[in-house]
Structure formats: C-alpha cells, structure tokens
C-alpha positions in Angstrom: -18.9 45.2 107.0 -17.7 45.1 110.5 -19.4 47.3 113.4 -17.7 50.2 114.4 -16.0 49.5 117.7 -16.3 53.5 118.9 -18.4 56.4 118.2 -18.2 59.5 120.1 -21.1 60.2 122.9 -22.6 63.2 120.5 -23.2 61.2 117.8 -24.5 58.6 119.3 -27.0 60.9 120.8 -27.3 62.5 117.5 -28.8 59.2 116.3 -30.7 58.9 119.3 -32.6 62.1 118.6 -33.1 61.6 114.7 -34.5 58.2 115.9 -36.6 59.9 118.4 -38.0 63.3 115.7 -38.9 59.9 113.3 -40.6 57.5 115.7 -41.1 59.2 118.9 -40.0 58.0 122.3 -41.4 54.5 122.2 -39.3 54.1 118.9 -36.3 54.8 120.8 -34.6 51.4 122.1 -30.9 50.1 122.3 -31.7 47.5 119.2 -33.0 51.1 117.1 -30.0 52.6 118.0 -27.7 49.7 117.4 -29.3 49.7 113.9 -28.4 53.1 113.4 -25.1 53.5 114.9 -23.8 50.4 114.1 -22.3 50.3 117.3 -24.0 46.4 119.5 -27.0 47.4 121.7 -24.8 45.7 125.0 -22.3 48.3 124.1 -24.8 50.8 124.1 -26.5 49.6 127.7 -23.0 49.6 128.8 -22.6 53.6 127.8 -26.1 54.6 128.8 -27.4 52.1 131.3 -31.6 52.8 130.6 -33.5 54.1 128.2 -34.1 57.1 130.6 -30.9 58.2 130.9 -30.4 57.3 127.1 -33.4 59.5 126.2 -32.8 62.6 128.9 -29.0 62.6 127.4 -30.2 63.2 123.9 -32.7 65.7 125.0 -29.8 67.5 126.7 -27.5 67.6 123.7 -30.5 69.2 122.0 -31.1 71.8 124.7 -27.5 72.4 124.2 -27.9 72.8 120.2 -30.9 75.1 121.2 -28.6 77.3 123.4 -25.9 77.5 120.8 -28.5 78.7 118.4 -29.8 81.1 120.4 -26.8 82.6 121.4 -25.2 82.4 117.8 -28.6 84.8 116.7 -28.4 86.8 119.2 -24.5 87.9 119.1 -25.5 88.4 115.5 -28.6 90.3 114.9 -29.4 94.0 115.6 -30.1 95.4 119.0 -34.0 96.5 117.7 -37.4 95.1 117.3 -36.4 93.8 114.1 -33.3 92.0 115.4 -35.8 90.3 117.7 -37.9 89.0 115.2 -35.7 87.8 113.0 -34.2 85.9 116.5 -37.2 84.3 116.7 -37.7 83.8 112.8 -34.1 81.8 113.0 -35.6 79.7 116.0 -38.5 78.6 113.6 -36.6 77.2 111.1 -35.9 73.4 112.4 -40.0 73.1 112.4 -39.9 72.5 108.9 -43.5 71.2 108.1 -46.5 70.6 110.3 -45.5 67.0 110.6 -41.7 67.8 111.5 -43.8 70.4 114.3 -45.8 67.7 115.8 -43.5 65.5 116.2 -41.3 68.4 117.4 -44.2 68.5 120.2 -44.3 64.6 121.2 -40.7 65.2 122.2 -41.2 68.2 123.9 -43.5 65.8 126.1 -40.5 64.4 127.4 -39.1 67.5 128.1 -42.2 68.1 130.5 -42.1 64.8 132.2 -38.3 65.2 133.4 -37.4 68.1 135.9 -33.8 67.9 135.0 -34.9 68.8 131.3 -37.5 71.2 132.5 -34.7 73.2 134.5 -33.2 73.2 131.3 -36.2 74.9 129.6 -36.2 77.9 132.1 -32.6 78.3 131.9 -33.1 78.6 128.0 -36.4 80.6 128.5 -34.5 83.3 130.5 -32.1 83.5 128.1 -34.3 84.2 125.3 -36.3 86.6 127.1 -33.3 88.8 128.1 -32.3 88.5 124.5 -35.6 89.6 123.4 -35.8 92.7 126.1 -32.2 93.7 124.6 -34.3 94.4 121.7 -37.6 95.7 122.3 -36.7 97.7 125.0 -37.8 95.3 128.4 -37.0 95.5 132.2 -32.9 95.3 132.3 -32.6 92.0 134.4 -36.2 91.4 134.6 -37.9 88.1 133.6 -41.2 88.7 132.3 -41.0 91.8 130.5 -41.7 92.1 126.5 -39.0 90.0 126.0 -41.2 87.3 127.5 -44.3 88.1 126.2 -43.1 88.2 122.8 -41.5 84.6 123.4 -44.8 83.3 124.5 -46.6 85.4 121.6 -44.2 83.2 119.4 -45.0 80.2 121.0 -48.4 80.5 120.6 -47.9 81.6 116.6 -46.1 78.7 116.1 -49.3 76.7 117.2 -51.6 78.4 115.2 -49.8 78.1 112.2 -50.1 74.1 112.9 -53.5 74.0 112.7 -53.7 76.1 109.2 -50.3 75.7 108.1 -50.8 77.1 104.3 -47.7 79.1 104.6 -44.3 78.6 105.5 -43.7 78.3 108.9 -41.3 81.1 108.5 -43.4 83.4 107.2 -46.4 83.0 109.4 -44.5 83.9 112.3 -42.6 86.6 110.6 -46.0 88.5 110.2 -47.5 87.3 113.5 -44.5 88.8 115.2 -44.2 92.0 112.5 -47.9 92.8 114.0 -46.9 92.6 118.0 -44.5 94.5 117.8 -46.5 97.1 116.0 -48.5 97.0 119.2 -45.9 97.3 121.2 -44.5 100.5 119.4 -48.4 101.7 119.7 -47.6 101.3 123.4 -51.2 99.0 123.2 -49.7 96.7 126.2 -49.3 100.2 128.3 -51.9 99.9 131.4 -54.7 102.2 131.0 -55.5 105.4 133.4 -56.8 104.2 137.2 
C-alpha cells in the first residue's frame, strides 16, 4: 500500500498525541509518527522542523480540545451548583483509568516545562473558574473566587482518587465535589468573627 502523500496538520497532531498518552514524550519521534501516519518522517521534519515544536503543537491542539469542551459544558449545563459539578464531572471523563490518569500526568509535565503551553493553562484556568463562579455564586470578574477553589478542590480529587482508585473516576469526584459544595452552601469557607 502506498504512503499517503497529505494528511491535514490536526491529524497529524492527533497521532502525535495518541503516540504521546501511549508511550510518553520520549516515545514521540518522527519514525513513530511516520509509523502511524503513514506519511515519511522527512516529510514530517519538513512540516514540524523539531521534536519541540512537533510536541508543543500537539499539546496545543489538545489545549484547544480542552477549551472546546469546556465551553461546550458550560453553554449547556445549568447556572447552579449542580451545573458546576457536573462541568467538572464532564472534564473527568477522558481520565478513564488510573493508568490513562498517569499517563495523563507525564504529559502534563510537558505542559509545565513550556511557558507557551503554561500561558495556555491560565488562559484555560480562568476560563473554568469564571464558569464555575457563574454557578456557585463567585466574585463577577474575579479570579480566585469559589469558582477557583472548587477547580483546585477538583484537582486535588482527581489525585486522590489515583492513589485508591476503587471507583469510577466519575463517581469519586461526583461525591467529592457533591460534599464541597455542601460546605459551601453551609457558608463553612465564610471567615470567622475578628
């Protein structure tokens, strides 16, 4: 069978990331990608030049996926505390299993070693927070209200689920995030008298 002579950028970097979620970043080289594609690995130089711009490329078409799912939640989930956990119960779903997570998480190295795809992390982080304070009643325009402290309380659920991950990921954070914001309706986060 003949290699393909042309094959759109996103798919490409589509393959790049599956290649990446399956054997890290040191499993990503042209020949990998070659294999995958089809497409010859001096065609694939040509397009991408390094490895690092190969890599941050197919992180950024990620980010963007991440973006579009965030968005598509949040246009259609209720304005309520609810809404917001079920946001955040529709982020959870690529995990999959604890190995899927982790190697989630040896990617998301490479997101913290690159500042171009660290900018992209805020840019998503503000995002979800306003998203968030839409529905649990934050700061209008403020970053770092409830909206970003239940982000970071998801975070940090979907880390202690990988060490004791008995449950679906799904429903782990479902009641993690079920409990805050029973706190937060008990006003527990409120500061005490002076």
């Amino acid at each position: 069978m003949p290699r393909p002579k042309t094959m759109p950028d996103e798919d490409v970097l589509a393959a790049a990331l599956a290649i990446l979620h399956v054997s890290g970043p040191e499993g990503l080289t042209f020949a990998a990608l070659a294999g995958r594609t089809g497409l010859s690995a001096s065609t694939l130089v040509q397009r991408f030049e390094n490895k690092q711009t190969l890599l941050q490329r197919a992180l950024l078409q990620a980010w963007d996926g991440l973006d579009r799912l965030t968005s598509e939640l949040s246009a259609a989930l209720p304005k309520t505390p609810e809404g917001a956990v079920d946001l955040l119960v529709g982020l959870s779903g690529d995990y999959g299993g604890i190995e899927s997570y982790a190697d989630g998480l040896r990617i998301l190295r490479e997101d913290l070693r690159d500042p171009v795809l660290r900018a992209r992390g805020v840019l998503w982080r503000d995002a979800l927070a306003k998203a968030l304070d839409e529905r649990v009643g934050g700061a209008s325009g403020q970053i770092g209200g409830a909206g970003l402290l239940m982000a970071s309380h998801w975070q940090g659920a979907l880390l202690w689920w990988s060490f004791d991950p008995k449950v679906p990921v799904a429903d782990f954070v479902r009641q993690s995030l079920n409990r805050f914001v029973s706190m937060l309706a008990l006003d527990t986060f409120a500061p005490r008298g002076r």
